[in-house]
C-alpha positions in Angstrom: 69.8 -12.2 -80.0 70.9 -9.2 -77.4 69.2 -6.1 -77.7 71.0 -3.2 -78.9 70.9 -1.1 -76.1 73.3 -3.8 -74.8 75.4 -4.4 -77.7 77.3 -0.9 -76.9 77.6 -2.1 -73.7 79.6 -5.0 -74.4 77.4 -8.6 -74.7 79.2 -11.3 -72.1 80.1 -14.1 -74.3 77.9 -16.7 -74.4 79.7 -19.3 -73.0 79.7 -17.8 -69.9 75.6 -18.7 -68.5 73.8 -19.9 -71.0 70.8 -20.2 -69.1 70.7 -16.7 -68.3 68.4 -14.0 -70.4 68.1 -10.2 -71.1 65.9 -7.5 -69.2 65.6 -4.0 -69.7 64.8 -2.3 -66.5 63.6 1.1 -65.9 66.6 1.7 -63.8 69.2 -0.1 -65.2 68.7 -0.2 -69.1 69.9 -3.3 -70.6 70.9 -6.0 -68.1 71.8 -10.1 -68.6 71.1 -12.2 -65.4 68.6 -14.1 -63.4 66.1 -12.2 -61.2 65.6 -13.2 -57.2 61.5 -12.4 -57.0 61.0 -12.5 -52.7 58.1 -11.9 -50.7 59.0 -10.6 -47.3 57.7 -9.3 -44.3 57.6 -5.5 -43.8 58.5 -4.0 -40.6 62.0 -3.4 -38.4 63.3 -6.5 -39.7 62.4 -7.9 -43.5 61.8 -11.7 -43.0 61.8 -13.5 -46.4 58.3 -15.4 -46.9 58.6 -17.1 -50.4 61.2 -16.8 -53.1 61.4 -17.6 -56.7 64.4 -17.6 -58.9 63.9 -17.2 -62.9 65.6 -16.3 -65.6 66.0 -12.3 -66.4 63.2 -12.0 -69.1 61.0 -13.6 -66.9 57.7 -11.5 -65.9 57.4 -10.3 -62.5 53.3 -11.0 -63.1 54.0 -14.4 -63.9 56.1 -15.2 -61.0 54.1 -13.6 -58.4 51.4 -16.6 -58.1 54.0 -19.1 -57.2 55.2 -16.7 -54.2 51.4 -15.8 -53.4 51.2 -19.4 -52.6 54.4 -19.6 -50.5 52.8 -17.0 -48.2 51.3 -17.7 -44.7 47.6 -18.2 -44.5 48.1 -14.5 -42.1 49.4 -12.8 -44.6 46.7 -9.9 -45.4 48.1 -7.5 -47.7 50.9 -7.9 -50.2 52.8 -4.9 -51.8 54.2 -4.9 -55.5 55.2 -2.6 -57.7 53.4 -1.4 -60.9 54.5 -4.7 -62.4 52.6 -6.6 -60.4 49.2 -4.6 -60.7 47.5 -7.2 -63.0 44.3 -7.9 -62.7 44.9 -11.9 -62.3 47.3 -11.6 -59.7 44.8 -9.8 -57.7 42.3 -12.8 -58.0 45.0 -15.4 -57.3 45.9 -12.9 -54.0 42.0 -12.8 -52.8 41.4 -16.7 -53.6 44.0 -17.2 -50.8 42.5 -14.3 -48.5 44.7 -11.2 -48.9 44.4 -8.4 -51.4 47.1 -7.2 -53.2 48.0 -3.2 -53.4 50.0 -2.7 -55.9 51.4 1.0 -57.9 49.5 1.7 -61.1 50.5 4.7 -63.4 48.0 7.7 -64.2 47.5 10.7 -63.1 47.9 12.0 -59.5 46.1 11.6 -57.1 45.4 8.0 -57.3 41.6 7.8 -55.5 41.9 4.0 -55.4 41.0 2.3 -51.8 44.7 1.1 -51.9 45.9 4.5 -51.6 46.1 4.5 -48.2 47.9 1.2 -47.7 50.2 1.6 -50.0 51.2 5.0 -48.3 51.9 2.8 -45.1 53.5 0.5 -47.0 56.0 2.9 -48.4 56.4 4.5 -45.7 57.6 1.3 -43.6 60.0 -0.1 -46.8 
């Protein structure tokens, strides 16, 4: 069943992918889709490393492993959003010898040692 949000947004009918599955997204609100999850290089030019595609309602945590595994063996660092800041993922990312920094809420300033990377990293994206 769609969520409600959607519902007074009109539901596509179901005929049309019914595959496809609902999301809420902090941006967005209520969406119905798929959901492209890439790892890519960061720099000038954004190379893409690994990709995944999943359904909508599909958690970006639960992805993530797959395209940690994609990634080149010199791959040392891999940025994610707050979604991605779970404590598994970070194991799966060290097992294969690079550490994951990831956004995390709470209050400011974060005092983390990932603070500084991530502040590179944002500043590069």
């Amino acid at each position: 069943m769609a969520p409600k949000a959607a519902k007074n947004r009109g539901i596509p009918h179901p005929s049309i992918d019914t595959e496809a599955g609902w999301s809420k997204s902090g941006w967005h609100a209520w969406w119905y889709g798929w959901k492209l999850h890439l790892a890519v290089s960061v720099g000038s030019i954004w190379i893409p490393l690994a990709a995944e595609l999943t359904v909508a309602n599909i958690g970006d945590n639960r992805v993530a492993p797959k395209l940690i595994e994609q990634l080149p063996s010199e791959v040392r660092y891999a940025l994610g959003d707050t979604h991605y800041n779970d404590p598994d993922l970070r194991l799966c990312g060290e097992a294969g010898g690079s550490a994951l920094v990831a956004t995390w809420r709470g209050p400011h300033p974060h005092t983390d040692g990932g603070v500084a990377v991530r502040r590179i990293f944002h500043q590069l994206r």
